[in-house]
PyMOL Python script that loads the backbone (N, CA, C, O; Angstrom):
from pymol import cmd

cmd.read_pdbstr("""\
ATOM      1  N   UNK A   1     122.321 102.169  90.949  1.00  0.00           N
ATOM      2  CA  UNK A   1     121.689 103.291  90.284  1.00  0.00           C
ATOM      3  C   UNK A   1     120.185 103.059  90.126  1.00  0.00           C
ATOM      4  O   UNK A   1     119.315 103.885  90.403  1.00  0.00           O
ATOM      5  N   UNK A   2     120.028 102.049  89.731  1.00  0.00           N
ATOM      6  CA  UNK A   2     118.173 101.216  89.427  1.00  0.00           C
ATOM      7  C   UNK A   2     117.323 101.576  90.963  1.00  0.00           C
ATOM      8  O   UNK A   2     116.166 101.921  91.204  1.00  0.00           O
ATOM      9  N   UNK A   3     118.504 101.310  91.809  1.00  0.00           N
ATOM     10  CA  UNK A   3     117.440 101.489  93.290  1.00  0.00           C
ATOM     11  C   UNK A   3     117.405 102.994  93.694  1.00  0.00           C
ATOM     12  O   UNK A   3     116.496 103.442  94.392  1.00  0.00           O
ATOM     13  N   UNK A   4     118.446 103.761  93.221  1.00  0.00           N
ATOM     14  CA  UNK A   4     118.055 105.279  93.743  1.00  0.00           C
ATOM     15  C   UNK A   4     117.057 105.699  92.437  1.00  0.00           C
ATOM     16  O   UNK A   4     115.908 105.927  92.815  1.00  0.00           O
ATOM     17  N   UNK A   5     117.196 105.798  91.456  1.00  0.00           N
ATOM     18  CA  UNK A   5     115.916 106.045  90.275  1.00  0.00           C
ATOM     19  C   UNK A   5     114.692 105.495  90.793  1.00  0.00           C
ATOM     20  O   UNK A   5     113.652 106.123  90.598  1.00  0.00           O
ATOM     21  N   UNK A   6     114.661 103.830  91.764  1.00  0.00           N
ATOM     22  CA  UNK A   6     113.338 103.465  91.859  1.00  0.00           C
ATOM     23  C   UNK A   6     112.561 104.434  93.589  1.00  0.00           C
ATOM     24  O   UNK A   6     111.354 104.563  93.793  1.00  0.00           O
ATOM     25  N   UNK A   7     113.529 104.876  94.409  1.00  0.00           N
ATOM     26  CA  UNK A   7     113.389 105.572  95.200  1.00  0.00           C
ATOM     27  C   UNK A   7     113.212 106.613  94.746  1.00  0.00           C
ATOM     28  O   UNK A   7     112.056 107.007  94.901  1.00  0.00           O
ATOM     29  N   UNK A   8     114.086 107.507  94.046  1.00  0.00           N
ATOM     30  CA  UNK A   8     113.274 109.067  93.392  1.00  0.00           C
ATOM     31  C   UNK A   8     111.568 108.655  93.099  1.00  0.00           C
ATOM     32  O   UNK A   8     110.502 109.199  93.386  1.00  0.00           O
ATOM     33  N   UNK A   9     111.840 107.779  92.593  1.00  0.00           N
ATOM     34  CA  UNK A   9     110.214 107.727  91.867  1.00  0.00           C
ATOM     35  C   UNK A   9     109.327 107.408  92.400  1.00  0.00           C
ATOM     36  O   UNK A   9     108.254 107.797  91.940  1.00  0.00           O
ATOM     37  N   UNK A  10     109.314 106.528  93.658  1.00  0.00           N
ATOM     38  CA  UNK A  10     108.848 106.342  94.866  1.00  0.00           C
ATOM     39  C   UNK A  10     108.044 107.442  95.690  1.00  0.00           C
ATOM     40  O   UNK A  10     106.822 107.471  95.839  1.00  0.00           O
ATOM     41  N   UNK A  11     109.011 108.373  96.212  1.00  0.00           N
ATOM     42  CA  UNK A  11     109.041 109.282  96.869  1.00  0.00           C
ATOM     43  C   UNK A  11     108.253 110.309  96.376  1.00  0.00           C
ATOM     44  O   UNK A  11     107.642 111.143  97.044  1.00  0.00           O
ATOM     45  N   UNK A  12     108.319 110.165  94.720  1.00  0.00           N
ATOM     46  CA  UNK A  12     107.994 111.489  93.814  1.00  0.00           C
ATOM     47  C   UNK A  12     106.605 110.903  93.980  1.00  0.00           C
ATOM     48  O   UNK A  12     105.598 111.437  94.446  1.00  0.00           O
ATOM     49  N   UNK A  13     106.769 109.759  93.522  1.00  0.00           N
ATOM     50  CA  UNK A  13     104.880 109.437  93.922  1.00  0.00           C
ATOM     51  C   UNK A  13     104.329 109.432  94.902  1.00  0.00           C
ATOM     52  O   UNK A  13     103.292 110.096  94.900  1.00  0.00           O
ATOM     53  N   UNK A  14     104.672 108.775  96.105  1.00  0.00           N
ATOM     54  CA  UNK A  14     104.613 109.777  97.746  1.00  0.00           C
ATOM     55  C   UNK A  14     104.011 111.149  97.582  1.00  0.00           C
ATOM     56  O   UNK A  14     102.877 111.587  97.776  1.00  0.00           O
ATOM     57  N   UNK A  15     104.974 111.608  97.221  1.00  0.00           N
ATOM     58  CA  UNK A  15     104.757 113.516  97.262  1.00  0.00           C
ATOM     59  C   UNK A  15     103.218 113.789  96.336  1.00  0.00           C
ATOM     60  O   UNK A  15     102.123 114.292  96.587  1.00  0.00           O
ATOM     61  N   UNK A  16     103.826 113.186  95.246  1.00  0.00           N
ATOM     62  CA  UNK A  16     101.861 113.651  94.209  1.00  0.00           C
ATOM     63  C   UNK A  16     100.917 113.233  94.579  1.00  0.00           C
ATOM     64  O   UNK A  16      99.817 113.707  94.296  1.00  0.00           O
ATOM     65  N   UNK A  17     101.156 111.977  95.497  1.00  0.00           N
ATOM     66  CA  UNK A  17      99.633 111.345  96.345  1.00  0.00           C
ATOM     67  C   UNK A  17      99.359 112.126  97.430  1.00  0.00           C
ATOM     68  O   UNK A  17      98.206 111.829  97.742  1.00  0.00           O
ATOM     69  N   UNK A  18      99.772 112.961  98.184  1.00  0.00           N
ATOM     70  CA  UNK A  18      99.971 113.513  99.248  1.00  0.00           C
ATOM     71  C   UNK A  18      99.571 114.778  98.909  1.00  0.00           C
ATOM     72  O   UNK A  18      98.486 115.130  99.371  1.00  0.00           O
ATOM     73  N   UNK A  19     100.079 115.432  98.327  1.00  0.00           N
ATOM     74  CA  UNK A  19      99.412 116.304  97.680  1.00  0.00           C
ATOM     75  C   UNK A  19      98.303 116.648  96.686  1.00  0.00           C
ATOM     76  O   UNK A  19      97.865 117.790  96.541  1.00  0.00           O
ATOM     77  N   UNK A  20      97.969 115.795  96.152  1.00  0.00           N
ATOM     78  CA  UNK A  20      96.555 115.360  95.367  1.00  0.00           C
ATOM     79  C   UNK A  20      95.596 115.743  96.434  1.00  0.00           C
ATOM     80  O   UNK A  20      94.918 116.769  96.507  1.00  0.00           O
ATOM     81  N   UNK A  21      95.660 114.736  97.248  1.00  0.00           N
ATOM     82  CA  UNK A  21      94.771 114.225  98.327  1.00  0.00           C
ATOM     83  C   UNK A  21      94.407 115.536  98.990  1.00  0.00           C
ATOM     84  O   UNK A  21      93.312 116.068  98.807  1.00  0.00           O
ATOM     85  N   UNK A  22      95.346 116.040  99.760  1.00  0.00           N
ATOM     86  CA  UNK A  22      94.880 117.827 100.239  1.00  0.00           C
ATOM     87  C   UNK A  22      94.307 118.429  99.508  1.00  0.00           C
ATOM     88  O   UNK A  22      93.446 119.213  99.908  1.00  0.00           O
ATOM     89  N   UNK A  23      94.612 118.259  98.053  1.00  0.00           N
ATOM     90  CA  UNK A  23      94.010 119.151  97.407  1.00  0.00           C
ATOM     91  C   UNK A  23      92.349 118.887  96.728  1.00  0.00           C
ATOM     92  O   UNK A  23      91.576 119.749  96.309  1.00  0.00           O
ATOM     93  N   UNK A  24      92.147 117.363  96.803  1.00  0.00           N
ATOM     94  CA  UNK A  24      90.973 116.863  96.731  1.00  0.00           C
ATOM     95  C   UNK A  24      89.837 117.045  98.028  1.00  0.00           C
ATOM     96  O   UNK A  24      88.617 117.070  97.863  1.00  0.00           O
ATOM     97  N   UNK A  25      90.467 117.152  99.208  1.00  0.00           N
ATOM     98  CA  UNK A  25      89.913 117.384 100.332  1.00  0.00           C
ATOM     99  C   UNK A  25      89.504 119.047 100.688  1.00  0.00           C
ATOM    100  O   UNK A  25      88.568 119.635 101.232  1.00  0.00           O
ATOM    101  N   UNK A  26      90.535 119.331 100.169  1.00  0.00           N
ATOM    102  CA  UNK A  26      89.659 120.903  99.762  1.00  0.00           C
ATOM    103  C   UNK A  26      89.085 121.204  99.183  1.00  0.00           C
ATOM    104  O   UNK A  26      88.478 122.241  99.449  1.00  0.00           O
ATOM    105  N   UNK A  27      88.903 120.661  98.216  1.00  0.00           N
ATOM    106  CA  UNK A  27      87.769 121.020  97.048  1.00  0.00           C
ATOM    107  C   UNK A  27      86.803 120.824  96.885  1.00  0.00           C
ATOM    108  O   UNK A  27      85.970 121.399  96.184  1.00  0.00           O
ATOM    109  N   UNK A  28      86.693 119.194  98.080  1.00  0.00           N
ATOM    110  CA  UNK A  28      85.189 118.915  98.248  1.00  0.00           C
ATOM    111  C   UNK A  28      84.935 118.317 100.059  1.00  0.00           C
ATOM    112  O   UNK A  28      84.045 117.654 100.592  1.00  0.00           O
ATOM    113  N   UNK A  29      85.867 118.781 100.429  1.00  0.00           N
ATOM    114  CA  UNK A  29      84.993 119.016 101.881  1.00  0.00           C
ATOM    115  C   UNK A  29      85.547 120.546 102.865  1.00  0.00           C
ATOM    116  O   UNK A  29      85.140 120.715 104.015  1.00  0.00           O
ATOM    117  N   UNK A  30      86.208 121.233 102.390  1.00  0.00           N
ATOM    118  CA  UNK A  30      86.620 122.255 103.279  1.00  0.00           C
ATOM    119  C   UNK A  30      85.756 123.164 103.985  1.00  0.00           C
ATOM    120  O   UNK A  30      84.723 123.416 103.365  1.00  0.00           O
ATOM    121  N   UNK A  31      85.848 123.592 104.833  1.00  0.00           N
ATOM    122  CA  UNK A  31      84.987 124.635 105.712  1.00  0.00           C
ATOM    123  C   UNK A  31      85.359 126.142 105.295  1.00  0.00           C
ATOM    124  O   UNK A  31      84.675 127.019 105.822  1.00  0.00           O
ATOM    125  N   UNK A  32      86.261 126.490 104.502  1.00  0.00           N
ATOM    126  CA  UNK A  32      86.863 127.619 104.062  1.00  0.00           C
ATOM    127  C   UNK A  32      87.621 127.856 102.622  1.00  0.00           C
ATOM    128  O   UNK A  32      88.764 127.876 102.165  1.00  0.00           O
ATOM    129  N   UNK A  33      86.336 128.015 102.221  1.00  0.00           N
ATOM    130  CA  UNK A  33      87.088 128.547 100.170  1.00  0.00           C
ATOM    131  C   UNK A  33      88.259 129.165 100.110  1.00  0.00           C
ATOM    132  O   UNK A  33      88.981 129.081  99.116  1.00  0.00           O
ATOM    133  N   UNK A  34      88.637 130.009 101.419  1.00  0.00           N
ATOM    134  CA  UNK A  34      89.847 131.298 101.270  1.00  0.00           C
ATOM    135  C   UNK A  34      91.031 130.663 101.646  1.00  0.00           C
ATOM    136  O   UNK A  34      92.012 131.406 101.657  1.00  0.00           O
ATOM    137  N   UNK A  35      91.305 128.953 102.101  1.00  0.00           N
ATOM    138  CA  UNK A  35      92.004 128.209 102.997  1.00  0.00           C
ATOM    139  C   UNK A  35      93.447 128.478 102.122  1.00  0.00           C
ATOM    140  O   UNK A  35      93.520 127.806 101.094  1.00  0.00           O
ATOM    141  N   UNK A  36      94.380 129.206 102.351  1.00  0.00           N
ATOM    142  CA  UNK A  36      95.610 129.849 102.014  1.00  0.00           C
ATOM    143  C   UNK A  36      96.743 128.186 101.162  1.00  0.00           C
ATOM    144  O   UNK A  36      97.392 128.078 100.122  1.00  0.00           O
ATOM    145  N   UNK A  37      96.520 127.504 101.988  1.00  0.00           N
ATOM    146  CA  UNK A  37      97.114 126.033 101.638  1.00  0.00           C
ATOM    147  C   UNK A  37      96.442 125.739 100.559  1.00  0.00           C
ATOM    148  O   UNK A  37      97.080 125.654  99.510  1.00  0.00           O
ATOM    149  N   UNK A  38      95.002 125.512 100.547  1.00  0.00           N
ATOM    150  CA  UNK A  38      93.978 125.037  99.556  1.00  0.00           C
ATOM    151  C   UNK A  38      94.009 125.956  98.312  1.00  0.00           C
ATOM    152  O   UNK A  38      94.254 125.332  97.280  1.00  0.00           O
ATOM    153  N   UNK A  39      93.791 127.503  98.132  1.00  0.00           N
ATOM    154  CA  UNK A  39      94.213 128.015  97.126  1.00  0.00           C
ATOM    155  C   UNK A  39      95.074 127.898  96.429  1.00  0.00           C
ATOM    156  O   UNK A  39      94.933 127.893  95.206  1.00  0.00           O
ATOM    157  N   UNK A  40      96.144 127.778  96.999  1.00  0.00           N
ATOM    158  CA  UNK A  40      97.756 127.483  96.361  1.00  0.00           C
ATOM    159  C   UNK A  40      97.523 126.348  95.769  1.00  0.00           C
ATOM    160  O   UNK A  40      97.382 126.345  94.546  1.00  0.00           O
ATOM    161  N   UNK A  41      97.439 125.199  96.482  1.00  0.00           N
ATOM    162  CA  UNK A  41      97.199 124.042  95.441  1.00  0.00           C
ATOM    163  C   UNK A  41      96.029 123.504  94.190  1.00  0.00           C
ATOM    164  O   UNK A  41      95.976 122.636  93.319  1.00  0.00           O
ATOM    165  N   UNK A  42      95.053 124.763  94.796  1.00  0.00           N
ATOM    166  CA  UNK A  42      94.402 124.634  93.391  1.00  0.00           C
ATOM    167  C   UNK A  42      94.930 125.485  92.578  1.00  0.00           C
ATOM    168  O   UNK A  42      94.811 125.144  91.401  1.00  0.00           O
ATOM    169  N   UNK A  43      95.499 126.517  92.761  1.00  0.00           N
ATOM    170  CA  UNK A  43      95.660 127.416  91.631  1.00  0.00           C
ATOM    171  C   UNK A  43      96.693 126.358  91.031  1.00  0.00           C
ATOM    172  O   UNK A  43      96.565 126.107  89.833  1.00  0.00           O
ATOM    173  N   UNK A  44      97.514 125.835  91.608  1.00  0.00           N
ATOM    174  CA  UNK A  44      98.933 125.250  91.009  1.00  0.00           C
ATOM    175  C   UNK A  44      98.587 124.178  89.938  1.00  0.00           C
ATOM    176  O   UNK A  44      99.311 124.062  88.950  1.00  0.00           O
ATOM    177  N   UNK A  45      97.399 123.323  90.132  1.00  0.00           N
ATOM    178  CA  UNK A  45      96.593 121.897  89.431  1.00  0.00           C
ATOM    179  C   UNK A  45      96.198 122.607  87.555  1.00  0.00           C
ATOM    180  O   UNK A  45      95.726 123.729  87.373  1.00  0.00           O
ATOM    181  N   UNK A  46      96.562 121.566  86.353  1.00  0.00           N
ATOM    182  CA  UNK A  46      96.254 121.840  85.475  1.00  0.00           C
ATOM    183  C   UNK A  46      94.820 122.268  85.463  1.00  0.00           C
ATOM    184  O   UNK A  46      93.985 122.026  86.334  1.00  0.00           O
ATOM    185  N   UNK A  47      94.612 123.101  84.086  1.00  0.00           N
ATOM    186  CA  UNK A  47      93.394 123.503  83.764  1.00  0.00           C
ATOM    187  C   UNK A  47      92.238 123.078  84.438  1.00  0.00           C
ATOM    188  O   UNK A  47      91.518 123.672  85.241  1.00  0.00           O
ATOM    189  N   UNK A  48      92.180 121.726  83.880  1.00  0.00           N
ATOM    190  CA  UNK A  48      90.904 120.575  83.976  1.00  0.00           C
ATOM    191  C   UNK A  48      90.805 120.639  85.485  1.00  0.00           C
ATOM    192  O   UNK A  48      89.932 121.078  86.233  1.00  0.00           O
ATOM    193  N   UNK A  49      91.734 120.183  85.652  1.00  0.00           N
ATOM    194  CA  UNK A  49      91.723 120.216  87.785  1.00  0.00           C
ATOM    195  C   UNK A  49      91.391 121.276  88.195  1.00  0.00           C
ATOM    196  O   UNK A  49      90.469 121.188  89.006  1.00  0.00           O
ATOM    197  N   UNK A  50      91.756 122.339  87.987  1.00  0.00           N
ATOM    198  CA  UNK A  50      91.382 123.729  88.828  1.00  0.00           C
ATOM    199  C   UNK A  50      90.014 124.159  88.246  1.00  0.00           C
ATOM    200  O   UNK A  50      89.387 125.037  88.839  1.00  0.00           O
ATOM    201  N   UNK A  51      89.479 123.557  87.048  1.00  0.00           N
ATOM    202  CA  UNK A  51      87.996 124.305  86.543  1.00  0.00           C
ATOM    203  C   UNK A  51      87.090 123.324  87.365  1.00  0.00           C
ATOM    204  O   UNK A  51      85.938 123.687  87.601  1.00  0.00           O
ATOM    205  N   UNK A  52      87.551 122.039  87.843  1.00  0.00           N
ATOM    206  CA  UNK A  52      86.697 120.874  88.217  1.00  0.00           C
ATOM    207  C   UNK A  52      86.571 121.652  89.931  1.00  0.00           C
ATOM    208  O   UNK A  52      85.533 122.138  90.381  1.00  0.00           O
ATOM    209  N   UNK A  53      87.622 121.603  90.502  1.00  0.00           N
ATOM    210  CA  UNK A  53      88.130 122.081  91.771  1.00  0.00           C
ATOM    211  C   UNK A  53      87.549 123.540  92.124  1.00  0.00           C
ATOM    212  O   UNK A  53      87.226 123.723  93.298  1.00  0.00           O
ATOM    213  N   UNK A  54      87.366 124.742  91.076  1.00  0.00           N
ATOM    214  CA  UNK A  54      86.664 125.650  91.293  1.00  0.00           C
ATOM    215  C   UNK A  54      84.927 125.204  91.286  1.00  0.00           C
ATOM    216  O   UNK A  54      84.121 125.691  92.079  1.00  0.00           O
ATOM    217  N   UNK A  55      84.580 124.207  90.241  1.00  0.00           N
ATOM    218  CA  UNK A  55      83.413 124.413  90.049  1.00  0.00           C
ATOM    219  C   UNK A  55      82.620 123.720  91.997  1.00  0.00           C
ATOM    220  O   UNK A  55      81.538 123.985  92.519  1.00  0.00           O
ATOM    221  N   UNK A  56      83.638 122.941  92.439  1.00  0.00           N
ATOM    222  CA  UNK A  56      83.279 122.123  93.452  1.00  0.00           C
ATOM    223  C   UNK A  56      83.393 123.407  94.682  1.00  0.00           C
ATOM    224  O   UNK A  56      83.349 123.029  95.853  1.00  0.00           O
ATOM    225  N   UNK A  57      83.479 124.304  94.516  1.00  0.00           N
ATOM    226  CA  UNK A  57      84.137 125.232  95.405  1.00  0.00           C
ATOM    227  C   UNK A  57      82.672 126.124  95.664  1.00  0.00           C
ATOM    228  O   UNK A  57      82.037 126.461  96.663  1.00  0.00           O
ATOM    229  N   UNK A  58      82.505 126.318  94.074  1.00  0.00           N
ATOM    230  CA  UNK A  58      81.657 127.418  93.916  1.00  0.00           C
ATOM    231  C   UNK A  58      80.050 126.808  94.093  1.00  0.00           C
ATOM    232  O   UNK A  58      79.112 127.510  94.474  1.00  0.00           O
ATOM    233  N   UNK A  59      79.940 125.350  93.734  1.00  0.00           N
ATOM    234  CA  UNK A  59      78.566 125.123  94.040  1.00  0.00           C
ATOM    235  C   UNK A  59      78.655 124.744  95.839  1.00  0.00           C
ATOM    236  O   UNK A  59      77.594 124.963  96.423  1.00  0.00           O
ATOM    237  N   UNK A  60      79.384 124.407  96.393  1.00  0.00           N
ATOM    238  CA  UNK A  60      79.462 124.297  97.958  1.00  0.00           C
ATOM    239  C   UNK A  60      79.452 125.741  98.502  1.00  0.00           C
ATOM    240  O   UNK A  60      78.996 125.839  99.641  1.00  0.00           O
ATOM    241  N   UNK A  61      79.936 127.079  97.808  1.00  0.00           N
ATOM    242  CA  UNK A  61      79.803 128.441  98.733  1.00  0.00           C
ATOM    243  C   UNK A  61      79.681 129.262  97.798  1.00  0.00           C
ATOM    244  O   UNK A  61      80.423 130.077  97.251  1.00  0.00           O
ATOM    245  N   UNK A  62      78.624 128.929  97.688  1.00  0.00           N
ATOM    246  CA  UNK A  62      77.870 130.163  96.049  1.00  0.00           C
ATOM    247  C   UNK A  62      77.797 131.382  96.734  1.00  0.00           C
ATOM    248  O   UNK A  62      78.165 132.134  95.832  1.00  0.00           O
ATOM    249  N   UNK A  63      77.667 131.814  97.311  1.00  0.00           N
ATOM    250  CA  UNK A  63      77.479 133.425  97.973  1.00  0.00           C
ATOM    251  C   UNK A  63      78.726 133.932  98.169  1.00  0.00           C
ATOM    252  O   UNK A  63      78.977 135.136  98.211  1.00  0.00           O
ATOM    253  N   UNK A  64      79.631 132.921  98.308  1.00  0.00           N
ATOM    254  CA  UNK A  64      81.288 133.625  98.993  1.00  0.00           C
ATOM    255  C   UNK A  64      81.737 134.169  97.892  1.00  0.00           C
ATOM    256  O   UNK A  64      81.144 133.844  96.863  1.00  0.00           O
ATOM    257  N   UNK A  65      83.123 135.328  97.753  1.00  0.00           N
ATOM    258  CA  UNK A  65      83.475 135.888  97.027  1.00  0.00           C
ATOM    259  C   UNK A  65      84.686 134.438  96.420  1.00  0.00           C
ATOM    260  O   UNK A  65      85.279 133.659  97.167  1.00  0.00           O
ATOM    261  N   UNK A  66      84.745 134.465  94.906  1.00  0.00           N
ATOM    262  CA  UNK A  66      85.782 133.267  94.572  1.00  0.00           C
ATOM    263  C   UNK A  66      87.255 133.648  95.846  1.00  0.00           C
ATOM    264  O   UNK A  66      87.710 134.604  96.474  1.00  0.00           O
ATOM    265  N   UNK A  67      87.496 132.266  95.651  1.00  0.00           N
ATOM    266  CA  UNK A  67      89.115 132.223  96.259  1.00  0.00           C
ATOM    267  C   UNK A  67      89.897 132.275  94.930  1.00  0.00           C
ATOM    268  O   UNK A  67      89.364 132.008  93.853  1.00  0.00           O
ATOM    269  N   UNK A  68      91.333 132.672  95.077  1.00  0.00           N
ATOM    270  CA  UNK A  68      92.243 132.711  94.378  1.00  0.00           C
ATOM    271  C   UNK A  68      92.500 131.845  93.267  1.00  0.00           C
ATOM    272  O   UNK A  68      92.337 130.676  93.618  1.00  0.00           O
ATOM    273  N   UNK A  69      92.703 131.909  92.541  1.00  0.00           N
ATOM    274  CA  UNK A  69      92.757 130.563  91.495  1.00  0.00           C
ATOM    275  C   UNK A  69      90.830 130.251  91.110  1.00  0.00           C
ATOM    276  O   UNK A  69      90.487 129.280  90.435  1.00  0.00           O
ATOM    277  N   UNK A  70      90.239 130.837  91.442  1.00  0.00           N
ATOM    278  CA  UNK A  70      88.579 130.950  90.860  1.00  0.00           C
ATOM    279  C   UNK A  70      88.680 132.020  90.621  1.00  0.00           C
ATOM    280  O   UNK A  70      87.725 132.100  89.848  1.00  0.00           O
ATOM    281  N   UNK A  71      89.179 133.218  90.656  1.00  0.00           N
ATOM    282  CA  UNK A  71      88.565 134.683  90.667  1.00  0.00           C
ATOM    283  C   UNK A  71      88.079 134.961  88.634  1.00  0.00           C
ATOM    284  O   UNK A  71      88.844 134.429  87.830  1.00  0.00           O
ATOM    285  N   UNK A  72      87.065 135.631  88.168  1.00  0.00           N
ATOM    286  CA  UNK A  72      86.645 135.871  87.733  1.00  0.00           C
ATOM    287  C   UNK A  72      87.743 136.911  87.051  1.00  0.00           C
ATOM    288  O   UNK A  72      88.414 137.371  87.975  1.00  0.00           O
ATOM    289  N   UNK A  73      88.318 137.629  85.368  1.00  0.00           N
ATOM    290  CA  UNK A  73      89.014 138.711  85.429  1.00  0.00           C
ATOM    291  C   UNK A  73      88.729 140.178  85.962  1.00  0.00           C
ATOM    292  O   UNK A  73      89.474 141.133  85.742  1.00  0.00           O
ATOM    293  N   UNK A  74      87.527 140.230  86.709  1.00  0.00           N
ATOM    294  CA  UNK A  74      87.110 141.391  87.962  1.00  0.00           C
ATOM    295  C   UNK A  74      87.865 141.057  89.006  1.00  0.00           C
ATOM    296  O   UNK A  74      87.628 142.126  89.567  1.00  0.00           O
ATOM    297  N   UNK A  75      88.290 140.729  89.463  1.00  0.00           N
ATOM    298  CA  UNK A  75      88.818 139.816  90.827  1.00  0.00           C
ATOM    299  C   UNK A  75      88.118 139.690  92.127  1.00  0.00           C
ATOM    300  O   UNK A  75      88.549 139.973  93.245  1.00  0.00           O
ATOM    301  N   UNK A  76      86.793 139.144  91.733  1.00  0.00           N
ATOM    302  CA  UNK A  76      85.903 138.926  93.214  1.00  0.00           C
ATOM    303  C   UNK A  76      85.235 137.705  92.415  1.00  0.00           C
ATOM    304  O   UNK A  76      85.505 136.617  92.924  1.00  0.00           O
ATOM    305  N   UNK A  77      84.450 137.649  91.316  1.00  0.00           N
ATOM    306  CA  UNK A  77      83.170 136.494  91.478  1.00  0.00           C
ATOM    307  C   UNK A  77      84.156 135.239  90.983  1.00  0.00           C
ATOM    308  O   UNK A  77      85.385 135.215  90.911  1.00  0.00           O
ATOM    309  N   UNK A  78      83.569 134.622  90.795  1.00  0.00           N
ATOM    310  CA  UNK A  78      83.697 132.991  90.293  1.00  0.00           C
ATOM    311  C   UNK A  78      83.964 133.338  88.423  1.00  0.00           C
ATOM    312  O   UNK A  78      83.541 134.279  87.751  1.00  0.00           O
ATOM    313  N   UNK A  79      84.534 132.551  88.156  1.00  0.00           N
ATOM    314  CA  UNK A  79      85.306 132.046  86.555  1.00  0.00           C
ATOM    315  C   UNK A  79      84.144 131.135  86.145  1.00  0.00           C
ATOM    316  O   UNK A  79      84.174 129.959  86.505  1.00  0.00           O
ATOM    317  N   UNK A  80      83.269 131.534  85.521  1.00  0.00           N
ATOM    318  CA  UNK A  80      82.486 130.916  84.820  1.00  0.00           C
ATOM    319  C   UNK A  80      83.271 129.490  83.566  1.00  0.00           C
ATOM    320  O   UNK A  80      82.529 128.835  82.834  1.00  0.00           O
TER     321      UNK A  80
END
""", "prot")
cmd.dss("prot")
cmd.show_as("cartoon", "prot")
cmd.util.cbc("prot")
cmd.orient("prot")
């Protein structure tokens, strides 16, 4: 039982590193704010993460309209 609990947890940490990581790579090197993968996982990231993750978004493509999970309650600019 100890070794399938230490494999769930394994794996589970696998999965959150793996996904962190995409989602860190979008936030501060992507070629596309609107990146359908990249939205999703920021919108999905607590508060702190998605205000950090928008703000990295918005000073790299200040002219672009926010992506999803940045949108402003107008639904075009950036979430101050």
């Amino acid at each position: 039982m100890l070794r399938f609990l230490g494999l769930a947890a394994g794996v589970a940490l696998g999965v959150g590193l793996f996904l962190g990581g995409k989602w860190y790579v979008y936030v501060t090197a992507t070629a596309n704010p609107h990146d359908a993968e990249g939205t999703q996982l920021n919108g999905a990231m607590p508060e702190p993460l998605n205000r950090w993750g928008c703000g990295q978004l918005h000073a790299r493509f200040p002219d672009a309209l926010a992506p999803e999970g940045c949108k402003a309650a107008d639904g075009a600019s950036w979430r101050g």
